[in-house]
C-alpha positions in Angstrom: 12.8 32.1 -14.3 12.2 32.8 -10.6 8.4 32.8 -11.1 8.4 29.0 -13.2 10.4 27.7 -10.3 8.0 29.2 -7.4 5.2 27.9 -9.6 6.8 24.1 -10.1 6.9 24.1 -6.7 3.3 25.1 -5.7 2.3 22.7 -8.1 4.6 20.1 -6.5 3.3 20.8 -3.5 -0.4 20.6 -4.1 0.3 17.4 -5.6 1.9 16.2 -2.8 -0.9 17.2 -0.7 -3.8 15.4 -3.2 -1.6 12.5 -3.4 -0.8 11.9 0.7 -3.7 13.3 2.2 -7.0 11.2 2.6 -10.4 12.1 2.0 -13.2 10.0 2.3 -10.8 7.4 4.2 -8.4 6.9 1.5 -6.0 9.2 -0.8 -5.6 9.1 -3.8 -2.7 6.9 -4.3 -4.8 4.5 -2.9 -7.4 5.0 -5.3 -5.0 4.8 -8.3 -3.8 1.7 -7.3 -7.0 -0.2 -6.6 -8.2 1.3 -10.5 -8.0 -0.1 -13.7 -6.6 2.5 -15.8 -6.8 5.9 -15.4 -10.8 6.2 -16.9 -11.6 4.0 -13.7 -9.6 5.7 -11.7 -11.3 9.0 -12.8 -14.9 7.3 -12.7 -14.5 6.0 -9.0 -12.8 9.0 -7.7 -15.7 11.2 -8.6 -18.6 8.7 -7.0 -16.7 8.5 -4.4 -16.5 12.2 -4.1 -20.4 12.4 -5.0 -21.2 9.6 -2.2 -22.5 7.2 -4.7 -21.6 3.3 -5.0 -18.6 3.2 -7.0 -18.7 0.6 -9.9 -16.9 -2.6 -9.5 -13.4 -2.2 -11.2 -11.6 -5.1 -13.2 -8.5 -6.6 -11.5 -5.6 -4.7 -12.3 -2.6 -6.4 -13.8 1.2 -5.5 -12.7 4.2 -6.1 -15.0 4.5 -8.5 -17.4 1.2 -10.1 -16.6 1.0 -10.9 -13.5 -1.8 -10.1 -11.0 -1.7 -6.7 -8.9 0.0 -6.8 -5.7 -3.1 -5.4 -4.0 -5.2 -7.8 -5.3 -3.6 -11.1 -3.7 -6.5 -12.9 -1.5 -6.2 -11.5 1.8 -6.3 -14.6 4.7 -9.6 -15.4 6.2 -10.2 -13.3 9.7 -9.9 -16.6 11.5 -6.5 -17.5 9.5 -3.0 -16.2 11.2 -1.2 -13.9 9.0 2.1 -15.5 9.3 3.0 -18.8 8.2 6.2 -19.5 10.9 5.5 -22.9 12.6 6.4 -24.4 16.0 9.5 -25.8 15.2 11.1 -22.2 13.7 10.2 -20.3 16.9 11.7 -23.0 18.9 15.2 -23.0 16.8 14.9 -19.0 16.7 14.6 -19.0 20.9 18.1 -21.7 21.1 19.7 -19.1 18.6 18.7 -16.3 21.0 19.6 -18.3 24.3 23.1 -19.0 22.8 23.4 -14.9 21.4 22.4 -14.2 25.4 24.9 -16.4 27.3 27.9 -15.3 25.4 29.1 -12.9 26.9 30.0 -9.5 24.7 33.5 -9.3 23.7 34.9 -6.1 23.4 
C-alpha cells in the first residue's frame, strides 16, 4: 500500500511539473487550452516540440456554446485596455478625498 501511495505521488508530481513548467515558451496548460480537443492538442504539442509550424486549430468552444475565453478579440495595440472614463476617475478621486479628510475613529 506504501509503494502505490509513493508511486501516486511521483506521478502527481511529474504531472505537476509537465503541467506548470514551460517549454518552448508556454506549458502545457497553455497548450491545452488554446487546442481543440485533445487530437489537436496532441498534434500541436509534438510540432511544437519538433520545431515545425504548428497547424491552425479551430476556435474552441466553452460551455454550453459559447466562445472560449481565450479566444475573445484582444484590443488593438493602440486601444487602452480598460474602458473607465473621465467622469469615474473624477468621482473615484471625491470618494477618496472624502475617505482621506475624515479622520479615523477608533
Amino acid at each position: 500500500m506504501l509503494k502505490l501511495l509513493k508511486l501516486a505521488v511521483l506521478l502527481g508530481l511529474v504531472a505537476g511539473f509537465l503541467f506548470l513548467l514551460p517549454f518552448g515558451g508556454r506549458t502545457l496548460f497553455d497548450r491545452w487550452q488554446a487546442a481543440a480537443g485533445p487530437a489537436d492538442f496532441a498534434a500541436r504539442t509534438w510540432a511544437e516540440m519538433q520545431g515545425t509550424p504548428r497547424p491552425a486549430a479551430p476556435p474552441r468552444k466553452g460551455k454550453a456554446g459559447r466562445p472560449h475565453a481565450g479566444a475573445e478579440p484582444q484590443p488593438a495595440p493602440d486601444q487602452p485596455l480598460e474602458s473607465t472614463s473621465e467622469a469615474d476617475r473624477k468621482a473615484l478621486d471625491r470618494l477618496l478625498d472624502q475617505q482621506l479628510a475624515e479622520k479615523p475613529k477608533r
